[in-house]
N, C-alpha and C positions, 0 to 999 in steps of 0.2 A: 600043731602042724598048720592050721588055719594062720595063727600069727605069722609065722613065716612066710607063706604063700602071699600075706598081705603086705607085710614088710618088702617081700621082693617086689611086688606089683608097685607100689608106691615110688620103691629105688627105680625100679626102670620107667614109669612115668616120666618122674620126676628129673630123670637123665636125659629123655626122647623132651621134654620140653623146654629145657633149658638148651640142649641143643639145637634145636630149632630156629630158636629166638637169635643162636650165634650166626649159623648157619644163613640164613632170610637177610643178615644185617648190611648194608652195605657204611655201616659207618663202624665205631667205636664202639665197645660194649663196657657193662659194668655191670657189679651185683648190686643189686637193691634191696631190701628187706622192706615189706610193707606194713599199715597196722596192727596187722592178725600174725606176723612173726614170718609169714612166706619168706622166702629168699628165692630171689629167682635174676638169672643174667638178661638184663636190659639193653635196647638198640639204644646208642646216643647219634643217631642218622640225622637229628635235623628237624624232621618230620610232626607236624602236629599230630596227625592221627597213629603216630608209633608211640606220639606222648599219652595218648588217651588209652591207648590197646596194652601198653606196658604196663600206664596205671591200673589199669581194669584188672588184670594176671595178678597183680599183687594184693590187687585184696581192698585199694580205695575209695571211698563210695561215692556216687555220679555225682554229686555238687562238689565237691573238693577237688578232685581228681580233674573236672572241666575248669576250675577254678584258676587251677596250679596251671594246666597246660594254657589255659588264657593268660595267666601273666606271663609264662614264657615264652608266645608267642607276641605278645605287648613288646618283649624283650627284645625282641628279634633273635633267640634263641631257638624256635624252631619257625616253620612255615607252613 
């Protein structure tokens, strides 16, 4: 019974935050999958600090993750 209680709690977490993430966007969205296997639906807004807040949800760790959104903003891919 525990399993189950836990399985549900996870499914609706995991529903209420990807949600969220749609919901908040004012841009395009996509799924992502990060290191650790997470999958979760990402803002493509533009935004450097949605690039950093998206990476962080998925599981990236703080020097890569500033890495990556620094060359995209190099890019001019976000702002």
């Amino acid at each position: 019974m525990k399993v189950i209680a836990g399985c549900a709690f996870a499914m609706i977490a995991f529903t209420t935050l990807t949600g969220e993430a749609s919901a908040a966007c004012n841009g395009q969205t996509k799924t992502a999958t990060g290191p650790t296997g997470i999958t979760l639906t990402v803002c493509l807004d533009g935004k450097y600090s949605t690039c950093v807040r998206d990476s962080r949800r998925l599981g990236w760790h703080e020097e890569r993750l500033l890495a990556d959104c620094g060359r995209k903003r190099a890019e001019g891919k976000v702002k």
